[in-house]
C-alpha positions, 0 to 999 in steps of 0.5 A: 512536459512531454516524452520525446522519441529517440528513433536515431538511437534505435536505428543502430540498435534494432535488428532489421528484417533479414537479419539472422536471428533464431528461428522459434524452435518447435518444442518451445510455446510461440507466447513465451519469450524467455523459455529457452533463453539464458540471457534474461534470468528469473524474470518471475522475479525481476521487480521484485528485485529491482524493488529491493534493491531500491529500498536497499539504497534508501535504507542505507541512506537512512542510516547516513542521515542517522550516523550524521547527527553528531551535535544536539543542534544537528539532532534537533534539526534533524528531528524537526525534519523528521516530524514534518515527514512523519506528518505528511506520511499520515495525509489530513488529520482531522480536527479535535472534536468532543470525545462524549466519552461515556462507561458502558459497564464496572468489574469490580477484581481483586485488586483492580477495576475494568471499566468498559469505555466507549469514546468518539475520536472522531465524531460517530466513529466509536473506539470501544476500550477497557481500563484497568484501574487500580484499586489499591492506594490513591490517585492520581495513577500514572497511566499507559496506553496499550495499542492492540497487536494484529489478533482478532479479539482485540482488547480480549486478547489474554496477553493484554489482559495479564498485562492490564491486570499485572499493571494496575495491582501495582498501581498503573492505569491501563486503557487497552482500545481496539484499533479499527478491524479488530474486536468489537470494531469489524468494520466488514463484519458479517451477522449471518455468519458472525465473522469477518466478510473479506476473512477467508478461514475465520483466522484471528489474523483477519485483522490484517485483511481489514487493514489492508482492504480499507487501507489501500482506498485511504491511501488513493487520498494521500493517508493511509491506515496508520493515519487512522490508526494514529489518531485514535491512538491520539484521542485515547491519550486525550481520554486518559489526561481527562480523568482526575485519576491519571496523572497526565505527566507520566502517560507511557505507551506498550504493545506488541507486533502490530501494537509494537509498531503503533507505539513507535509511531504514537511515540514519535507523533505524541510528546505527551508520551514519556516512556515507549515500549515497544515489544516484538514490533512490526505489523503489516504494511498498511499501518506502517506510512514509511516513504522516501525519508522516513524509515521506521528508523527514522520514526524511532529517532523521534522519541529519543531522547524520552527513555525507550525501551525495545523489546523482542522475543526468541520466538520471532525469527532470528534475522528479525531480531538481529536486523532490530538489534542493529535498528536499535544501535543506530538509535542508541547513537543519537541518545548518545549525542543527547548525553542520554545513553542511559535511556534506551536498551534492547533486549531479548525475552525467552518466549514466543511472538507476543507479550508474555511473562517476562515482558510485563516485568521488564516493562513495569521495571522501566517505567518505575525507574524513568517515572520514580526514580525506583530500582524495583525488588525482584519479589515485586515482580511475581504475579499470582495466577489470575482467571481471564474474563471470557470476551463477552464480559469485556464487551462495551457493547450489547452485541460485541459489534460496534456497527451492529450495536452503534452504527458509525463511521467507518474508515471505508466511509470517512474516506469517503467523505474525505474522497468527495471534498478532493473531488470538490477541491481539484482545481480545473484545467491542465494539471500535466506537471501534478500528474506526472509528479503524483504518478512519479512518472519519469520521462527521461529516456534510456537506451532499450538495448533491444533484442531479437530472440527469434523470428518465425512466419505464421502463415497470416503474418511474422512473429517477433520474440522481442525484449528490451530494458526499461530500466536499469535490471528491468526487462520487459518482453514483447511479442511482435506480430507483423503483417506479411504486406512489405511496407510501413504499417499503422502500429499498436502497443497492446497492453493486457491485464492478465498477460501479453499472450493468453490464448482469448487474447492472441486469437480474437484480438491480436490476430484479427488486428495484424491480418487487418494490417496492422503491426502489434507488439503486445507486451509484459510490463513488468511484474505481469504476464511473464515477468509475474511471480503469479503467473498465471493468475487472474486479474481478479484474486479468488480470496481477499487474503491474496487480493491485500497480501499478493504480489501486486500489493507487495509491489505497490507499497515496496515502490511507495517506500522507495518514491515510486508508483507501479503505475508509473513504472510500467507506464515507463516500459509502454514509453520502451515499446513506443520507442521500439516501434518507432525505430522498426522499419515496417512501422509508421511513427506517425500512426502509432497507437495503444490498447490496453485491456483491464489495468492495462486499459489505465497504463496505455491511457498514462503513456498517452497523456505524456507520449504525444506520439500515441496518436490514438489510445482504447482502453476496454474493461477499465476502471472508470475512476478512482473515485469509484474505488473510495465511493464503495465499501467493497472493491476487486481492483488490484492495488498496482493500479494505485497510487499515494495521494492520486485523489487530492491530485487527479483522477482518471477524467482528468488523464483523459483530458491531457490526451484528447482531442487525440482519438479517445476510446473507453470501452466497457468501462468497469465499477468497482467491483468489475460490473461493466457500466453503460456508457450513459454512466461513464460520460457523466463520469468523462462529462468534461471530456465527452464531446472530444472521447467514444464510450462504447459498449461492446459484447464480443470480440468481433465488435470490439475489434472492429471498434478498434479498427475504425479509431486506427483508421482515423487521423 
């Protein structure tokens, strides 16, 4: 499939030279399109908008799809439709293996036990636990599995210890675990000095940052956090139904905020789980795996009809509990088709965000009526005060480090390994059709609807202020820089990182090209350069917290949600700009090129391997693969580069391949952490390519100009 030109269509549309259009007023900037123009508002945040919305329509869908089940046949359906997302949302899980489960240590309480278990839910890759047994009466106990929220000391925390300790002196095993990043399983930890590497301000919020880090690499080969955060949440619920003392038909699970959204998930994915409570739920993006046709909502539905009860706090904000409350009417419908109204309830506690007193009562009085049947006395409910043990006398570990302590797996390395069997799998040859799929590339071309905001002569050549639509409710704006020289000229759409107009950028590159005689239209994809909230930013976050929770990330898992990848939705706007230039007068359509510089690099090479009208494409300063991102622990690649399952499908080389043998230049290519390689490095990279391709290595901009110049004049 290849994108077509509709030149006819812009023949009408375009502004010609002569025209009367705004002259640049002198108190305006010469870089910037939209100061002064009322006629494209808030353009800082148009893709977030636009993204919004989208996600807007598929959640109303969602709630369509919900209202419809109207009969146990349609809900078990449904239902079954609904696993099978969830499944594929979680990418390859891995085969049961030996749990070599083993109990690092005994304290002995009034009332209650902590046993402190080490267990492998996959091989090396160690879940480090505290169980809560009671003392009191006899066994088999029914059990519930406790996911850690987002708080840094993980099964420490004090709100999961009252809740092991109030559980289990009224007879409930409890299994609180830390999830990966969290407690003992800092997966960046640094010894020197004793916190988090990528934690910027020693917040117990850094489990968030980890998640996100690792994450957007498990993501590249079609999981995602959530997938490993499932699996040892599985393998927990494998450890409880081995010992003789839990009663492995009553298995409940509980947590709160990112804890919360575990059990939702756990719940639906695990049958074995007969009561779901979730409390204040929610967490961050990268454990939640919704996509197109699976909304948290649809996850819930999951566990109808095992009783469930949902918990929130008045210390969350209003609307979040509101937006919940309605989730949970939804829901509630589909117990009603069941014939189970009884079996589900919302409800709101006084208290902060959290699993506070109050929470711990509710919880135990659900479970007592679901698992026995009982209606519980409220002087049952009251719990003496108990001292909490300091953190170090829960560790199941001498140094309270897993990777200190055992070594191991970590998710950065299991990705990995998981990383280099896709390499080994991709099949050969022509995988045009995949590509476009895995990038959600859409090829169907829509009006531009082109607009000249103002036209100036800057001595050495014309300068356009241009903007045209993408898509519906996207803009992107354009800077046409055009040789003085009447005539048709050779045509370049300049694609940069940091912005279409940063002053390095206009005065050793775009200059230098137009008083070579060549047409240059630079442009802003969108969400970038002047359609950035950030701007102006680097490419490169000064923290880990704004590289996992800046905009760019917002982008990346909002288009997710909605069937979308950022790359290929700015590839889309480089298509506008190929159609701009090949309907201007001054331009020859037959020698129109790309250059992109940092992740404009990889765009301008996705326009060309699907515009064969890109006779000739750079890209300096890019990413060498995606490999390279899931073969390093550490990476400063934005995450809009990214892309759901981009490794099972393709990987850079093989984009490369769908251009050539149209003239190919990768200039200073980069490693993961943007340290320009060799080109000796990059064509073993581009090995199957390297005859057809020109890898250099530059050091100014003169040089890398005048390389620019040199793959222009050939045809």
């Amino acid at each position: 499939m290849q994108r077509r030109g509709f030149s006819a269509l812009l023949a009408v549309c375009l502004i010609v030279p002569g025209a009367i259009v705004a002259q640049v007023p002198p108190d305006l900037p010469d870089w910037n399109v939209f100061y002064g123009n009322k006629d494209f508002a808030d353009p800082e945040g148009m893709f977030a908008r636009y993204l919004r919305k989208l996600r807007q329509e598929e959640e109303r869908r969602r709630s369509q799809v919900i209202a419809g089940v109207s009969s146990r046949d349609s809900l078990r359906r449904y239902q079954d439709e609904t696993r099978a997302a969830l499944r594929a949302a979680l990418g390859d899980l891995p085969d049961r293996t030996p749990l070599n489960a083993r109990t690092a240590g005994v304290l002995e309480r009034d009332g209650y036990a902590v046993e402190k278990v080490i267990f492998e839910s996959r091989p090396r890759y160690y879940v480090t636990a505290n169980v809560y047994v009671p003392r009191k009466g006899t066994g088999p106990y029914p059990a519930v599995l406790a996911a850690v929220g987002h708080w840094g000391m993980g099964k420490t925390f004090e709100e999961y210890q009252r809740l092991g300790i109030y559980l289990a002196r009224r007879g409930y095993i409890v299994l609180v675990y830390d999830v990966p990043g969290q407690g003992e399983r800092r997966e960046y930890f640094n010894p020197i000095m004793n916190r988090a590497l990528i934690d910027p301000g020693g917040s117990h919020w850094f489990v968030t940052l980890e998640h996100g880090y690792a994450g957007g690499q498990a993501i590249l080969t079609g999981g995602n956090y959530a997938s490993y955060l499932v699996w040892d949440g599985v393998r927990a619920l494998d450890y409880l139904t081995e010992r003789p003392d839990v009663d492995a038909s009553r298995l409940a699970c509980t947590g709160t905020s990112g804890g919360g959204l575990q059990t939702e998930l756990l719940s639906a994915f695990d049958d074995r789980i007969k009561i779901s409570i979730p409390v204040c739920y929610g967490g961050c993006n990268p454990d939640n795996p919704t996509r197109p046709g699976l909304s948290i909502k649809d996850v819930d539905a999951l566990i109808a009809p095992r009783p469930l009860l949902m918990i929130e706090a008045t210390g969350d904000p209003r609307s979040s509990v509101l937006a919940k409350q309605e989730r949970h009417e939804e829901i509630a419908h589909l117990y009603k088709v069941a014939g189970e109204n009884e079996r589900t309830k919302y409800i709101v506690v006084e208290g902060p965000h959290g699993y506070v007193p109050g929470m711990y009562e509710a919880a135990y009085v659900w479970m007592e009526r679901w698992f026995f049947g009982r209606q519980t006395p409220r002087e049952s409910l009251e719990e003496p005060a108990t001292p909490l043990e300091p953190a170090e006398n829960l560790h199941c570990t001498p140094s309270g480090e897993v990777t200190m302590s055992l070594g191991g797996e970590t998710v950065a390395s299991l990705n990995r390994t998981h990383a280099g069997r896709l390499a080994r799998a991709r099949a050969a040859g022509d995988r045009r059709e995949a590509i476009r799929h895995a990038l959600a590339l859409d090829l169907a071309p829509r009006p531009l609807r082109p607009k000249t905001i103002a036209r100036a002569e800057r001595g050495s050549f014309i300068l356009e202020k241009i903007a045209y639509w993408s898509d519906d409710e996207v803009f992107v704006p354009g800077l046409l820089l055009l040789p003085p020289k009447p005539g048709r000229h050779p045509a370049v759409v300049f694609v940069n990182e940091d912005g279409k107009a940063t002053q390095p950028l206009v005065e050793q590159y775009l200059k230098p090209l137009v008083e070579a005689g060549v047409a240059v239209l630079t442009i802003d994809p969108r969400g970038m350069g002047e359609t950035d909230p950030e701007t102006p930013r680097s490419s490169r976050p000064a923290d880990f917290k704004r590289f996992v929770h800046g905009v760019e990330s917002g982008f990346f898992y909002d288009s997710m949600r909605v069937g979308q990848t950022v790359p290929g939705m700015r590839t889309r706007d480089i298509f506008g700009a190929v159609d701009y230039l090949a309907g201007r007068s001054e331009v020859d359509p037959a020698r129109i090129s790309a250059i992109g510089h940092g992740s404009g690099g990889l765009l301008v090479l996705f326009a060309a391997a699907f515009d064969p009208r890109i006779q000739t494409v750079a890209a300096t300063g890019s990413l060498v693969s995606y490999q390279e991102i899931a073969a390093n622990d550490l990476y400063t690649h934005q995450f809009g580069s990214f892309g759901p399952g981009f490794l099972r499908v393709f990987d850079l080389p093989d984009v490369v391949a769908l251009i050539t043998p149209r003239r190919v230049l990768l200039n200073n290519l980069v490693d993961a952490q943007h340290r320009v390689l060799m080109p000796e490095r990059v064509r073993r990279t581009y090995a199957a390519e390297h005859g057809k391709l020109e890898i250099g290595h530059t050091v100014t901009a003169q040089e890398t100009v005048r390389k620019y110049l040199t793959l222009l004049a050939r045809r």
